[in-house]
C-alpha positions in Angstrom: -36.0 -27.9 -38.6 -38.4 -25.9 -36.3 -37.2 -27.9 -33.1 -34.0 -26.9 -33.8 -34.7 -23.0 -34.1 -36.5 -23.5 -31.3 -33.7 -25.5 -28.8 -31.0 -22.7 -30.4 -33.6 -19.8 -29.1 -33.9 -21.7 -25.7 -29.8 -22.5 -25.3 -29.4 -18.7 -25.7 -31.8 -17.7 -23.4 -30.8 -19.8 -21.0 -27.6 -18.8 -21.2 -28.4 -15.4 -21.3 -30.1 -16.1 -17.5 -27.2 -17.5 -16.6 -25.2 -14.6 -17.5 -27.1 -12.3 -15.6 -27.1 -14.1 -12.2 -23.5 -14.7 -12.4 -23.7 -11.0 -12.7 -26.2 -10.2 -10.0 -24.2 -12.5 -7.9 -20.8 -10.3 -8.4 -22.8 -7.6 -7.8 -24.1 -8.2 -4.5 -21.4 -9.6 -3.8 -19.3 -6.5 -3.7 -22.0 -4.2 -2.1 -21.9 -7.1 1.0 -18.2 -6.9 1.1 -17.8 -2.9 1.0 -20.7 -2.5 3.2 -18.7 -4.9 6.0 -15.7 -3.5 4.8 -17.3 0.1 6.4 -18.9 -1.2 9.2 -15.9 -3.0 10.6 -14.2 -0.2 11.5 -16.7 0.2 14.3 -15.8 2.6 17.6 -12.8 3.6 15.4 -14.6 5.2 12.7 -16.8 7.5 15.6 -13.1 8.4 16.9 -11.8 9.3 13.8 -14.8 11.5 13.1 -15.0 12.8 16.5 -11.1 13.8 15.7 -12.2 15.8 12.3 -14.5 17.4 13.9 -12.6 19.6 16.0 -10.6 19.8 13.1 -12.9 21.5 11.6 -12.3 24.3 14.1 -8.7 25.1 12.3 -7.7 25.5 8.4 -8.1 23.0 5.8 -5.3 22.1 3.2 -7.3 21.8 -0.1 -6.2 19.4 -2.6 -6.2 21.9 -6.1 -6.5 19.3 -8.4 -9.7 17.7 -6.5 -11.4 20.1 -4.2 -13.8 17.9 -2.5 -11.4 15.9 -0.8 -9.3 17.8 1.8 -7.2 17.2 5.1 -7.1 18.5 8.6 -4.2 21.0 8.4 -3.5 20.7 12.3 -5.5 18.3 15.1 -4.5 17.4 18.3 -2.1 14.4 17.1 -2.0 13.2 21.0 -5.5 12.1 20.0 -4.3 10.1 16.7 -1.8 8.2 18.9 -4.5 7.2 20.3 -6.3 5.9 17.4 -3.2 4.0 16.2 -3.4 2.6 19.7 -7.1 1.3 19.4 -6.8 0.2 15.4 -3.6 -1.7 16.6 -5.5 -3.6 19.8 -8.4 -4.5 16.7 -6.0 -5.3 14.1 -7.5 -2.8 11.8 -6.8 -1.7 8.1 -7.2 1.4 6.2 -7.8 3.9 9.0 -7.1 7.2 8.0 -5.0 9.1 10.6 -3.4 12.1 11.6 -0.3 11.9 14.8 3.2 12.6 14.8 6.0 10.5 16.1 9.7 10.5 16.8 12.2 9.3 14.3 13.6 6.1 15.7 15.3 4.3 13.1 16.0 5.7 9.1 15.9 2.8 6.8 16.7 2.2 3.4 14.9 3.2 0.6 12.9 0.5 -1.1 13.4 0.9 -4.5 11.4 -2.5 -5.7 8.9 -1.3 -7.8 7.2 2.6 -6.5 10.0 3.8 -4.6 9.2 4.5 -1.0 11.6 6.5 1.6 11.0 4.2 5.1 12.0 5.1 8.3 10.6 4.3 11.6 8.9 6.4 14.3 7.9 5.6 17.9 4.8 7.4 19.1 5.2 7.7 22.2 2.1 5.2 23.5 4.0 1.9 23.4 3.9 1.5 19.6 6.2 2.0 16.6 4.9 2.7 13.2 6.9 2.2 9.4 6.4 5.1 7.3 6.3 4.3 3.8 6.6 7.5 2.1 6.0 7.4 -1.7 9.1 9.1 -3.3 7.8 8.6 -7.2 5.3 11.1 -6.4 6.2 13.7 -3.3 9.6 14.5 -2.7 12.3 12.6 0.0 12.9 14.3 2.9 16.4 15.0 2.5 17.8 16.1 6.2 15.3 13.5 8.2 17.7 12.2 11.1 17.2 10.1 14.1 15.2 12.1 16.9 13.3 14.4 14.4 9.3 15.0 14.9 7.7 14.2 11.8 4.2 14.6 11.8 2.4 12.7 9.3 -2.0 12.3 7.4 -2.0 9.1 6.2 -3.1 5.5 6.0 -2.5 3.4 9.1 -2.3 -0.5 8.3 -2.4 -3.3 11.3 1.1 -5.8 11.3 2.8 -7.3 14.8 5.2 -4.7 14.9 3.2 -1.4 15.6 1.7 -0.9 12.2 2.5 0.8 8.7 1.3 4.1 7.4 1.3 5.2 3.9 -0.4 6.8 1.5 1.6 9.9 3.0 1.2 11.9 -0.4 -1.5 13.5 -3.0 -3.0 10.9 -5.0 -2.6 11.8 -8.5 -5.5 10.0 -9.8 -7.5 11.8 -7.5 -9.1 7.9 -5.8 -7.2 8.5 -2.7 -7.7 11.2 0.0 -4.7 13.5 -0.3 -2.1 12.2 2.9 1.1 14.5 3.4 4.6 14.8 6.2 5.5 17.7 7.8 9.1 17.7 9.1 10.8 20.9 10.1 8.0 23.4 9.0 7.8 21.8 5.6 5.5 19.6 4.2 6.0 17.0 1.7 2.7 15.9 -0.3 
């Protein structure tokens, strides 16, 4: 009877070591994978901070809702193109940008799951970009047409054909940094 409590104390605590390396495992797991995830970004990360910094010269748009998290109100977009440019050439994700563009093509809303207004703009560097512009949570805009400025903060992501940016409104959660378009001296967020 004793051998037996004693197996059924050893079973759990080896089980119980099992548990937690499986768990330290995950864990360092993810810590590797987010720090890569920030380092791969590189020369294009320096850019993009070089960029905010002479933001900082001109006014901030402060989310209300989450006032640590804010967005360059104007920057030199020639400079984002730029960026687009270089995160295109590296087939990067998840850069954070601020340009404008010229209104190419208006597409279709896609209404599969969180609607999204999409039209396309050409930036003037050799590249066109699909905006995918959350309509669930900022408002369409309404009299976009074909050779309209639009300038956009969002989230540039790499594909063959020039690139996607979303994430062109306020996150309601408050996860995201707040992205926005301004057409026509209006800005949707």
């Amino acid at each position: 009877m004793g051998y037996v409590v004693v197996k059924s104390a050893k079973n759990k605590l080896n089980a119980g070591v099992l548990v937690a390396i499986i768990i330290a495992i995950f864990a360092a797991n993810q810590w590797f994978n987010q720090d890569e995830k920030s380092s791969k970004h590189g020369n294009l990360k320096s850019a993009i901070a070089e960029d905010n910094a002479s933001a900082s010269q001109s006014s901030h748009v402060n989310n209300p809702n989450n006032q640590h998290q804010s967005q360059p109100d104007h920057v030199d977009t020639l400079h984002g193109v730029d960026v687009i440019r270089q995160a295109y050439d590296q087939q990067q994700h998840d850069v954070q940008i601020q340009a404008s563009g010229t209104v190419k093509a208006i597409l279709p809303d896609d209404n599969n799951g969180s609607r999204h207004q999409r039209f396309i703009l050409d930036l003037g560097n050799g590249l066109t970009v699909l905006v995918a512009h959350n309509i669930d949570i900022s408002e369409k805009i309404r009299n976009l047409e074909k050779g309209d400025t639009v300038e956009f903060y969002g989230e540039y992501e790499y594909n063959q054909q020039g690139g996607v940016i979303h994430w062109t409104h306020h996150d309601p959660q408050g996860r995201h940094i707040d992205g926005w378009l301004k057409h026509q001296g209006k800005t949707y967020q």
